[in-house]
C-alpha positions in Angstrom: -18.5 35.1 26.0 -14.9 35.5 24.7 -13.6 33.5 27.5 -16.0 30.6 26.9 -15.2 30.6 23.6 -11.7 30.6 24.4 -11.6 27.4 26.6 -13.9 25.6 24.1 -11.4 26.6 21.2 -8.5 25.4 23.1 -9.8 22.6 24.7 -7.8 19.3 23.8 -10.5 17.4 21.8 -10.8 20.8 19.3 -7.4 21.0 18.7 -7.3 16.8 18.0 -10.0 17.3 15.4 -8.2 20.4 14.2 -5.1 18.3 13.6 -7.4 15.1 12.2 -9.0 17.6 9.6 -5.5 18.8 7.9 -3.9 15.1 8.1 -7.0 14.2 7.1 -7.3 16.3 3.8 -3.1 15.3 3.3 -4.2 11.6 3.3 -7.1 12.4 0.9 -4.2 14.4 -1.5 -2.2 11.4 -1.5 -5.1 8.5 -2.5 -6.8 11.2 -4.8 -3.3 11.2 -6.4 -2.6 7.2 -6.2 -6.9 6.6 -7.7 -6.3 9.1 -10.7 -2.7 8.4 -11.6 -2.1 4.7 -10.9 -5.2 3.0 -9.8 -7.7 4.9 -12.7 -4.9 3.7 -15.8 -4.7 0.0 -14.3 -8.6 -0.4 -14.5 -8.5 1.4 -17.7 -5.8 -1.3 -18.7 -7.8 -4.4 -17.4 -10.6 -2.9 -19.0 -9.1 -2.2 -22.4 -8.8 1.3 -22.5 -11.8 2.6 -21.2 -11.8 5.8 -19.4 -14.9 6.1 -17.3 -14.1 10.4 -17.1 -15.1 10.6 -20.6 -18.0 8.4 -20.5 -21.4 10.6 -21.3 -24.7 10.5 -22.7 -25.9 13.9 -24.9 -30.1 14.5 -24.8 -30.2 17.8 -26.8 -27.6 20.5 -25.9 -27.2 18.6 -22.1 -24.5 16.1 -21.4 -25.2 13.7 -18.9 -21.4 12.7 -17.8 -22.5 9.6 -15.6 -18.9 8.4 -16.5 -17.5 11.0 -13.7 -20.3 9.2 -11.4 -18.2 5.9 -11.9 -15.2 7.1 -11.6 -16.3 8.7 -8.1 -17.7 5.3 -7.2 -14.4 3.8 -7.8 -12.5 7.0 -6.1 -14.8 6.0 -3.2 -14.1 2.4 -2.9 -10.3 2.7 -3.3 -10.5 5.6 -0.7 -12.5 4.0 1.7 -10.3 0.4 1.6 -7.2 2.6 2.0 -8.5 4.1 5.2 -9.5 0.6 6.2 -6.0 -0.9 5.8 -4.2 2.3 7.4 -6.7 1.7 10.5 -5.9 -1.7 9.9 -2.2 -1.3 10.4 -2.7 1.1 13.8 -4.7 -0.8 15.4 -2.0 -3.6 15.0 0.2 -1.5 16.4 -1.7 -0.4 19.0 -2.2 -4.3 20.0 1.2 -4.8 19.8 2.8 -1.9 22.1 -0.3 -2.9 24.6 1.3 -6.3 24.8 4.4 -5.1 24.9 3.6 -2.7 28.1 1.8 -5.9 29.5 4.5 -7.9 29.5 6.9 -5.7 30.4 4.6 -4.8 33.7 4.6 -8.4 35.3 7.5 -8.6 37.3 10.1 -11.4 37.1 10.3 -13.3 41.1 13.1 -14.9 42.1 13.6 -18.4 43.6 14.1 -17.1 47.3 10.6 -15.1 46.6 8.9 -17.5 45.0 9.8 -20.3 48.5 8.9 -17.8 50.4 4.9 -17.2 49.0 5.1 -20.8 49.2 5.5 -20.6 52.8 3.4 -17.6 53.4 0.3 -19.6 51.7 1.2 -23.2 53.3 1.2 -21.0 56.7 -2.1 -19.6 55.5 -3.9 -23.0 54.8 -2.9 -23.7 58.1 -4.3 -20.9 60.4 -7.6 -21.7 58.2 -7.6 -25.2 60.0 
């Protein structure tokens, strides 16, 4: 049992989500950070001051805070767009160095090569005759 777990543990696609999780959770730090302290004041700028955080509504001694709920909604668009740009931006690249390898894989002929497939296929067309 140890030694199934073992190869499943340490199998390539484990460890890739392993790494994907804890870049993953340091991406999520970094837009958390750029929603609450850049993206949260702006809107609260545009929007004259409101701060959605503090929105609530009392009903007795309960406090419904449906302010937090909008400011998740807004945490949740700006997150989601920024992983769609950052895909975005790799699969660019990914295009690109695919072209790249592409083009570099098509090999350049010379004149004296080029004649002779000219010859090769003219002797071809011939033979068929």
């Amino acid at each position: 049992m140890w030694k199934e777990f073992k190869e499943f543990a340490f199998k390539g696609n484990v460890m890739d989500l392993a790494i994907a999780v804890v870049i993953g959770a340091a991406f999520s730090a970094i837009v958390t950070s750029l929603v609450q302290n850049i993206i949260t004041p702006i809107v609260g700028i545009l929007m004259n001051g409101v701060d959605f955080s503090g929105l609530k509504y009392t009903f007795g001694e309960s406090e419904i805070l449906y302010g937090a709920f909008i400011q998740s909604v807004i945490d949740f668009f700006v997150i989601a767009f920024s992983i769609f740009l950052f895909v975005r931006l790799a699969m660019k690249l990914k295009r690109k160095k695919e072209q790249e390898v592409v083009e570099e894989e098509v090999p350049k002929v010379s004149v004296q090569e080029e004649l002779l497939m000219e010859i090769r296929d003219l002797l071809r067309e011939q033979n068929k005759k």
